[in-house]
C-alpha positions, 0 to 999 in steps of 0.5 A: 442258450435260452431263445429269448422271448419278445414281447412287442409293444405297441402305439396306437399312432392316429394321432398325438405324443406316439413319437414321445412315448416310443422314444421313452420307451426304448430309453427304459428298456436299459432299465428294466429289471426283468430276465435276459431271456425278455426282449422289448420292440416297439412299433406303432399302430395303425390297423387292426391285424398291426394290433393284433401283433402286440403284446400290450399297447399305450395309447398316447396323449392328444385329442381323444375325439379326433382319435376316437373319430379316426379309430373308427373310420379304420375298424379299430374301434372294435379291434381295440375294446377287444384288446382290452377287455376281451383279451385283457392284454395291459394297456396304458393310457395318457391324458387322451388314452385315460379319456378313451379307456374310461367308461364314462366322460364328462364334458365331451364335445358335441355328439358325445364322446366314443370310449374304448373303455376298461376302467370303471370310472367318469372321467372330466376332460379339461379340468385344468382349463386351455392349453395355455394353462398347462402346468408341471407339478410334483407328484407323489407316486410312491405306490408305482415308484417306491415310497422312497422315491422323488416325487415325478414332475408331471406334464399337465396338458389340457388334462382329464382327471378321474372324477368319479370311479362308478363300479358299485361298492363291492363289485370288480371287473375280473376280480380287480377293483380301481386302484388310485395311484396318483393324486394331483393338488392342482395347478402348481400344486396348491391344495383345492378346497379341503379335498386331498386332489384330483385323480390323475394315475388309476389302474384296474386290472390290465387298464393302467391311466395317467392324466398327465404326459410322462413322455413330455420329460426325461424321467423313464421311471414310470415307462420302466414300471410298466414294462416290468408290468408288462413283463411280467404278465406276458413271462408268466402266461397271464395279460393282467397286469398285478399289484404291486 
């Protein structure tokens, strides 16, 4: 009998959806498509030597500064730039964890805001305006979901989105360039102007980001995607995750 390999997952819990985001992914582990050999765990994360325990990592929705303010003062700050973009291990981001994994934010609080970093973007937090004006809308995510496929009601909370990618033409990190996988046409889906929509699904590389909380709903496709992602990379010896 092959001796299965796990591949452990973790959520960064200092603050947020980390309760969410576990929930969902024990549900879609019963739909991944990746050999019997694979096993998934999950856990959360709170210290550096927990991190270092972990195959891949999200870092949930919630308050990026007060994240980043506890990241700090339990040494993870660093632990955490290393994961991603010295190791390169895959790492997914929602809402607050986009703001944190993005090189650049506007809009911060006071005092700035502390990046993990890892994606070549700026990021606008709260382009929606307050949390009374959260909003679902459909979106089109054909390129992570197949282009058949129905379009995911995405929880918008107080969300960031990427409003500008600021890699210079031409230029990659790691050979990988920023990916836009999902746009959003705004509060219930209007068009805004005569733009297509706000940036609100990237990836580069290992870096994967959403704007919105696919935790908040019942529909696991997105966290059935990214294991396979994560499968794959960490079957094959390799912690970047590919192209689809």
């Amino acid at each position: 009998m092959t001796k299965a390999q796990i591949i452990t997952v973790g959520v960064l819990a200092l603050q947020g959806g980390v309760v969410e985001h576990l929930n969902l992914l024990r549900k879609a582990t019963s739909h991944v498509q990746s050999p019997d050999s694979i096993r998934f765990t999950f856990t959360e994360v709170r210290t550096a030597p927990q991190l270092a325990q972990c195959d891949a990592l999200i870092i949930p929705g919630g308050e990026s500064t007060t994240m980043a303010i506890v990241a700090r003062r339990l040494g993870l700050l660093d632990p955490l730039r290393e994961f991603v973009k010295v190791q390169h291990k895959p790492v997914w981001g929602t809402c607050a964890g986009l703001v944190m994994l993005a090189e650049q934010a506007a809009a911060t609080k006071q005092g700035g805001q502390e990046q993990i970093g890892g994606l070549d973007v700026r990021v606008l937090r709260n382009r929606y305006g307050t949390q009374m004006q959260s909003f679902v809308a459909g979106l089109d995510l054909g390129s992570i979901l197949g282009e058949d496929a129905a379009p995911f009601r995405a929880v918008f909370i107080r969300a960031p989105v990427v409003e500008e990618v600021i890699a210079e033409a031409g230029s990659q990190k790691q050979g990988h360039r920023v990916e836009v996988l999902g746009l959003c046409r705004g509060p219930g889906g209007q068009v805004e102007g005569e733009g297509k929509g706000d940036i609100v699904a990237v990836r580069q590389g290992n870096v994967f980001g959403t704007s919105f909380h696919p935790e908040l709903t019942d529909d696991v496709r997105i966290h059935v995607w990214w294991l396979e992602q994560v499968a794959d990379a960490v079957r094959h010896g390799k912690l970047v995750v590919e192209g689809v």
